[in-house]
N, CA, C and O of each residue as an XYZ file, in Angstrom:
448
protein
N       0.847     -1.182      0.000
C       0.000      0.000      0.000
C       0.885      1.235      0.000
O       1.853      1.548      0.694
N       0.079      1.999     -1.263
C       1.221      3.065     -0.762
C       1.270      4.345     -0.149
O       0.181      4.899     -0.300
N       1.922      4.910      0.359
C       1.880      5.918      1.681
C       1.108      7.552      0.972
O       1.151      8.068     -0.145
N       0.696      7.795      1.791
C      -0.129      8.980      1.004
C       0.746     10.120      2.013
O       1.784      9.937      2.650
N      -0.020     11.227      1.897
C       0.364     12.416      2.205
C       0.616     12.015      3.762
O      -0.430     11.526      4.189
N       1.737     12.047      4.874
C       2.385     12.075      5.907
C       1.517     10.940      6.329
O       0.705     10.870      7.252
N       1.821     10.208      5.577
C       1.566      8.515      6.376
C      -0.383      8.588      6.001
O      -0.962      7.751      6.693
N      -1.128      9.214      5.298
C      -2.297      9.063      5.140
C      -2.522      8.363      3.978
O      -1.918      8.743      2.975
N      -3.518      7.098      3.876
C      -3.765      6.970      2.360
C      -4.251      7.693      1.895
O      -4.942      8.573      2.409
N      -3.925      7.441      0.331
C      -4.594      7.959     -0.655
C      -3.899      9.439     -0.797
O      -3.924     10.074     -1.851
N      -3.286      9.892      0.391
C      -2.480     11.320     -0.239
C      -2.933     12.893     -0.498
O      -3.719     13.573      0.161
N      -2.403     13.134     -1.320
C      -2.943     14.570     -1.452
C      -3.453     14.615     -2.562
O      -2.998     15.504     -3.283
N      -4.363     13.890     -3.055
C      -5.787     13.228     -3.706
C      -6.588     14.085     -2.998
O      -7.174     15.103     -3.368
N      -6.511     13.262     -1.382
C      -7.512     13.127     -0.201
C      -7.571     14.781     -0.317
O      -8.614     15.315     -0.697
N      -6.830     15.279     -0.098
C      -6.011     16.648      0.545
C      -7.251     17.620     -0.656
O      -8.302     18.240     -0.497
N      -6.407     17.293     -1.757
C      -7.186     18.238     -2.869
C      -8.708     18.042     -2.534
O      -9.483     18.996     -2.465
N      -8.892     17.400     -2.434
C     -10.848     16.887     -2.421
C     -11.104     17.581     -1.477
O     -12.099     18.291     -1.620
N     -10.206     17.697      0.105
C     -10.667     18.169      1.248
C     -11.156     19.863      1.195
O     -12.064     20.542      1.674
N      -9.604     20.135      0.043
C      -9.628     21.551      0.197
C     -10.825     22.066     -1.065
O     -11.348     23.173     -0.941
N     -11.116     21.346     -2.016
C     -12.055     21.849     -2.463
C     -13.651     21.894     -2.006
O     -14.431     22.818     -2.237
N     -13.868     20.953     -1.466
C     -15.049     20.838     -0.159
C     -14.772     22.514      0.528
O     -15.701     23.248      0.191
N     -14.008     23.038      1.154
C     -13.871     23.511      1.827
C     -14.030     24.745      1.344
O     -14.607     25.572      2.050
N     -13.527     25.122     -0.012
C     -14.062     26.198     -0.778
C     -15.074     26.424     -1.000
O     -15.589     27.479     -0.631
N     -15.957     25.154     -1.944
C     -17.190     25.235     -2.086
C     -18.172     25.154     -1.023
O     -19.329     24.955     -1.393
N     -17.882     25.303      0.642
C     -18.545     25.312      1.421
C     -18.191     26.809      1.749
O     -19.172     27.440      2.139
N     -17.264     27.375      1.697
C     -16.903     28.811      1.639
C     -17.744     29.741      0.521
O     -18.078     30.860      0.912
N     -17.983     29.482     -0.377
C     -18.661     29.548     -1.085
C     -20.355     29.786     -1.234
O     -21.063     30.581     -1.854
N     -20.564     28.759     -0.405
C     -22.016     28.847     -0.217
C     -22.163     29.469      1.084
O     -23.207     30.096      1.267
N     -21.226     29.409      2.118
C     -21.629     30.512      3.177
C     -21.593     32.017      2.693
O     -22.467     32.829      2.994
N     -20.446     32.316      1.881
C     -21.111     33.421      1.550
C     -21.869     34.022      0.851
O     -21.962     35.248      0.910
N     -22.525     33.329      0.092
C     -23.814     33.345     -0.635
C     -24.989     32.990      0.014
O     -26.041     33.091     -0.618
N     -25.004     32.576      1.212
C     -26.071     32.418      2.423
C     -25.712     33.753      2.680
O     -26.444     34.476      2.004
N     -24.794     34.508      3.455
C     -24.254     35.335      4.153
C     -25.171     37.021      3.413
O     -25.818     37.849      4.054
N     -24.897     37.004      2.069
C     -25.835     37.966      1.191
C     -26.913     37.972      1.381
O     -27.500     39.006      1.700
N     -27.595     36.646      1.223
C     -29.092     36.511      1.232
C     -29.700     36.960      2.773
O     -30.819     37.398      3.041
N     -28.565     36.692      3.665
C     -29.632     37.017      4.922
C     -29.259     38.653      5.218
O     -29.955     39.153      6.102
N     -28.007     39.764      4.441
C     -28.057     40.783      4.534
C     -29.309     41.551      3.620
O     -29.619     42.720      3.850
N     -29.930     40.790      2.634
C     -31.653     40.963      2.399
C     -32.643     40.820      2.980
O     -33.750     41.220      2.619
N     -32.380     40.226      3.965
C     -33.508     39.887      4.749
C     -34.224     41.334      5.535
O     -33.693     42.259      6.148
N     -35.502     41.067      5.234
C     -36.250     42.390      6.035
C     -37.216     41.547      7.343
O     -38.072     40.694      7.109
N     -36.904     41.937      8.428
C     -37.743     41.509      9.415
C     -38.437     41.971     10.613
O     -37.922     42.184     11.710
N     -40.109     42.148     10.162
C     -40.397     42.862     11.252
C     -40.427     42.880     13.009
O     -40.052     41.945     13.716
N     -40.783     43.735     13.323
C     -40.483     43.809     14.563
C     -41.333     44.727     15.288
O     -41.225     45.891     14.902
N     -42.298     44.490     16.407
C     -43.186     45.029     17.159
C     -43.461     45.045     18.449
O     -43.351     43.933     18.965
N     -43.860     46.114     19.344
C     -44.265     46.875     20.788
C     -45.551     47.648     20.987
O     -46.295     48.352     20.305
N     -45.481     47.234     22.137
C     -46.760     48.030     22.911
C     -48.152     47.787     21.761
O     -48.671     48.707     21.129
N     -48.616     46.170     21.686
C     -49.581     46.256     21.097
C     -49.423     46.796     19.660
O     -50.314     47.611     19.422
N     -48.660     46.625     18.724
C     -48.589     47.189     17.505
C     -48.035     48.717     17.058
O     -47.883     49.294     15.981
N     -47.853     48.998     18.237
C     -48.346     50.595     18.447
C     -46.908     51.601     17.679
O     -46.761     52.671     17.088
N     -45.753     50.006     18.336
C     -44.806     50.535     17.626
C     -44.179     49.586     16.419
O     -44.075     48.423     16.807
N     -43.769     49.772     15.157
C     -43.591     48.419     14.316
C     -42.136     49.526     13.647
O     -41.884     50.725     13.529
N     -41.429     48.060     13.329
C     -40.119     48.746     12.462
C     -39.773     47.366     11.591
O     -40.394     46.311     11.718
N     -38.700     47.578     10.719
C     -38.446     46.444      9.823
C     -36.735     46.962      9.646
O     -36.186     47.865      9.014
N     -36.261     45.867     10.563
C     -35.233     45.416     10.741
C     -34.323     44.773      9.353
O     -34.566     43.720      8.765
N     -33.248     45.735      9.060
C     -32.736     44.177      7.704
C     -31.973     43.518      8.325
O     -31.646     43.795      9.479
N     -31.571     42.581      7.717
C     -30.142     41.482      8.071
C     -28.795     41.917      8.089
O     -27.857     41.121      8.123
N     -28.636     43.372      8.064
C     -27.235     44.426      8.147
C     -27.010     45.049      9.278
O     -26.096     45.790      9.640
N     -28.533     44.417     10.103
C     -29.016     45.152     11.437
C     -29.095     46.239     11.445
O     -28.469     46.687     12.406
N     -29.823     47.429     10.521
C     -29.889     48.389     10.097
C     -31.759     48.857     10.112
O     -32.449     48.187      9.344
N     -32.200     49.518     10.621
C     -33.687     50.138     10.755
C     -33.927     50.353      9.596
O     -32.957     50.962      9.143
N     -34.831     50.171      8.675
C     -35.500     50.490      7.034
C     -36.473     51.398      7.139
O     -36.579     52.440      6.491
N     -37.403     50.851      8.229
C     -38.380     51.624      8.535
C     -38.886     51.486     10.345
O     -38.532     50.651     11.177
N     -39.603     52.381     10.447
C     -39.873     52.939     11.704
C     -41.272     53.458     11.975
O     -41.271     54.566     11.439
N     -42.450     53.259     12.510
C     -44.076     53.330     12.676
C     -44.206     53.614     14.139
O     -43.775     52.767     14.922
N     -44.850     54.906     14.677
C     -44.947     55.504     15.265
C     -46.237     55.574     15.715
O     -46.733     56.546     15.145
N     -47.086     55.038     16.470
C     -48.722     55.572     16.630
C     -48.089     57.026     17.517
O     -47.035     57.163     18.139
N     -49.202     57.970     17.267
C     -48.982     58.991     18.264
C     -49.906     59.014     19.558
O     -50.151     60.008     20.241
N     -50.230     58.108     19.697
C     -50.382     58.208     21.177
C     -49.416     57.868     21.585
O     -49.215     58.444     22.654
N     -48.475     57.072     21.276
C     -47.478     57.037     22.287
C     -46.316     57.771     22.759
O     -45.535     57.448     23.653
N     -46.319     58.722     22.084
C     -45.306     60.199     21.716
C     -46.196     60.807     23.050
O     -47.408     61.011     22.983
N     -45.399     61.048     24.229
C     -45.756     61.433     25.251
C     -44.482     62.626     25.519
O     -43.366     62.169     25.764
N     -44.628     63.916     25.479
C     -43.078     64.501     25.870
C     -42.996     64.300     27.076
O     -41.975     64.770     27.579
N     -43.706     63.756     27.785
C     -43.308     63.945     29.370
C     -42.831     62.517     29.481
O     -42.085     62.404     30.454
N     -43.014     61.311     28.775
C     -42.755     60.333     28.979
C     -41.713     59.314     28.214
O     -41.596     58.132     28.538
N     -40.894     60.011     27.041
C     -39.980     59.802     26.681
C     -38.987     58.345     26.875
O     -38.266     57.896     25.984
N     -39.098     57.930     27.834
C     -38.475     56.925     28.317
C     -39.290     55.843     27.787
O     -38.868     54.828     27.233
N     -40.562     56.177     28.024
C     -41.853     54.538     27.348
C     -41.029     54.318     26.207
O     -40.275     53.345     26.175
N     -41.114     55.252     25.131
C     -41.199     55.212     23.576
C     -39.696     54.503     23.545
O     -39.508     53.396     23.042
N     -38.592     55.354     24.194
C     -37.400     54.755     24.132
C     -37.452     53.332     24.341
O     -36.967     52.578     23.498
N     -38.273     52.676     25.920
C     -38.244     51.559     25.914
C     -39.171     50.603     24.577
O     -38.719     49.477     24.368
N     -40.152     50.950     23.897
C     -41.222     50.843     22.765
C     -39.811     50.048     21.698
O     -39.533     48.912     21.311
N     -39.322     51.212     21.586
C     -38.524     51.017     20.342
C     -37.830     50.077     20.336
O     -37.841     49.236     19.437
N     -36.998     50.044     21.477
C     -36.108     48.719     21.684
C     -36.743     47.325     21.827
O     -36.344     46.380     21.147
N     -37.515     47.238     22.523
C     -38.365     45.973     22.592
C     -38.725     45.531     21.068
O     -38.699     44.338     20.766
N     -39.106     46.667     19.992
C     -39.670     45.935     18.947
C     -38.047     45.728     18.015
O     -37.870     44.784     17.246
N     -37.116     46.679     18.255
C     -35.759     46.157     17.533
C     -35.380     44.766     18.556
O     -35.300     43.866     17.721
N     -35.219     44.392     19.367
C     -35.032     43.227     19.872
C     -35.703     42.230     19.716
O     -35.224     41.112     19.525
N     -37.015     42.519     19.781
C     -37.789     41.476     18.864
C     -36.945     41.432     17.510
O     -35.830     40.928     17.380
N     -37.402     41.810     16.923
C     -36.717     41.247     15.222
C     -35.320     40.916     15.381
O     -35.176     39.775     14.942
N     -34.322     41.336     15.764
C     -32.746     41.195     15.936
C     -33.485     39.506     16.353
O     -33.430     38.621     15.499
N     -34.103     39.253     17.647
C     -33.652     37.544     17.773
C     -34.349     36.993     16.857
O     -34.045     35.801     16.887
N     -35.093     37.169     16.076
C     -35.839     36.738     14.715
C     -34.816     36.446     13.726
O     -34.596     35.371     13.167
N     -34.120     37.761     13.569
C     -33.045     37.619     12.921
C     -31.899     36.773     12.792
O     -31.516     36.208     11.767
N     -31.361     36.743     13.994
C     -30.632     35.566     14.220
C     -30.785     34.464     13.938
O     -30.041     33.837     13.184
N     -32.113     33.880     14.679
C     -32.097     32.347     14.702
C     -32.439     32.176     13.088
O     -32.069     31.205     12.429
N     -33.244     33.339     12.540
C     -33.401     32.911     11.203
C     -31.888     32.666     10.263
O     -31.624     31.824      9.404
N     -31.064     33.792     10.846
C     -29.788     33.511     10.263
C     -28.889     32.259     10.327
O     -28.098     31.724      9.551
N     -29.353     32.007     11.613
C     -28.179     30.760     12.284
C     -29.207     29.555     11.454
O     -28.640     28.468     11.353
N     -30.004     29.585     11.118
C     -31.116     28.611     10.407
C     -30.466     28.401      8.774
O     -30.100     27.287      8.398
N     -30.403     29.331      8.097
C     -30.121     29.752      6.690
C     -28.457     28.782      6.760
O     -28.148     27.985      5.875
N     -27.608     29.066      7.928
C     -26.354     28.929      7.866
C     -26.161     26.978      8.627
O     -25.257     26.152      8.504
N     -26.891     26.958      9.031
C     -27.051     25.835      9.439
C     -27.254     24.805      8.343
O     -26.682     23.755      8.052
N     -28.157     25.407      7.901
C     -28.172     24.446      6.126
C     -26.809     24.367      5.272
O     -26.841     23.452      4.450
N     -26.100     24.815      5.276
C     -24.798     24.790      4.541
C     -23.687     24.046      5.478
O     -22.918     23.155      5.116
N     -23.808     24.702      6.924
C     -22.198     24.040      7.471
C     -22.952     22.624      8.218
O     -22.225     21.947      8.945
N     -24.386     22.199      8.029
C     -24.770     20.944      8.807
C     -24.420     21.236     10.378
O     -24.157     20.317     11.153
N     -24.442     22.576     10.756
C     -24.570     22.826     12.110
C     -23.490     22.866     13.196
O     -23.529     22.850     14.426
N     -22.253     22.941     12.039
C     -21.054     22.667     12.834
C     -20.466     24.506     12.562
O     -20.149     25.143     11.558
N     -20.560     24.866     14.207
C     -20.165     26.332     14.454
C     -18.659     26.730     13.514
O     -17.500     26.317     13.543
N     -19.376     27.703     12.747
C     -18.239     28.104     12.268
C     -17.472     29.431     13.191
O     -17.747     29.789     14.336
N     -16.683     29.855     12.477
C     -15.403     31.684     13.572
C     -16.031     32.675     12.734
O     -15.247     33.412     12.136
N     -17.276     32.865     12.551
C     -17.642     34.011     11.848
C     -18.822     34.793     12.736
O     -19.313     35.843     12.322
């Protein structure tokens, strides 16, 4: 039998195959990676009252305001309003992301 790459069979056969796997899985993460910087996902508080649409760049698109909740004396609600409905969508976001990416690496954590 004969000795492959540092005592492995089959060699750097094996090696080439490995590293092209490895591209074309590079490859499709970042072509997952695009698709979920498209992603638009909404996100909502206080009963509807406040709605925004979150993209996958984690970037605000849009922003919906009822005015009742525009209180000047109460400033702090709305502040808290807003965040609750961006935190909503951000973990939407995620798991939808870690979902999208999960399909490509079969669930094995990638350093990104």
């Amino acid at each position: 039998m004969a000795k492959g790459f540092k005592g492995i069979p089959g060699g750097m056969g094996n090696m080439g195959n490995l590293m092209a796997q490895a591209q074309k899985m590079q490859r499709e993460i970042e072509n997952v990676q695009s698709e979920i910087k498209l992603l638009r996902i909404n996100g909502t508080s206080g009963g509807d009252k406040v709605k925004l649409v979150l993209g996958g760049d984690h970037k605000i698109y849009n922003l919906e305001i009822a005015p009742e909740v525009i209180d000047p004396e109460d400033s702090e609600m709305l502040a808290d309003l807003i965040t609750a409905a961006y935190n909503q969508a951000n973990d939407e976001l995620e798991a939808t992301s870690a979902e999208m990416l999960n399909k490509v690496t079969g669930g094995v954590k990638m350093p990104f």
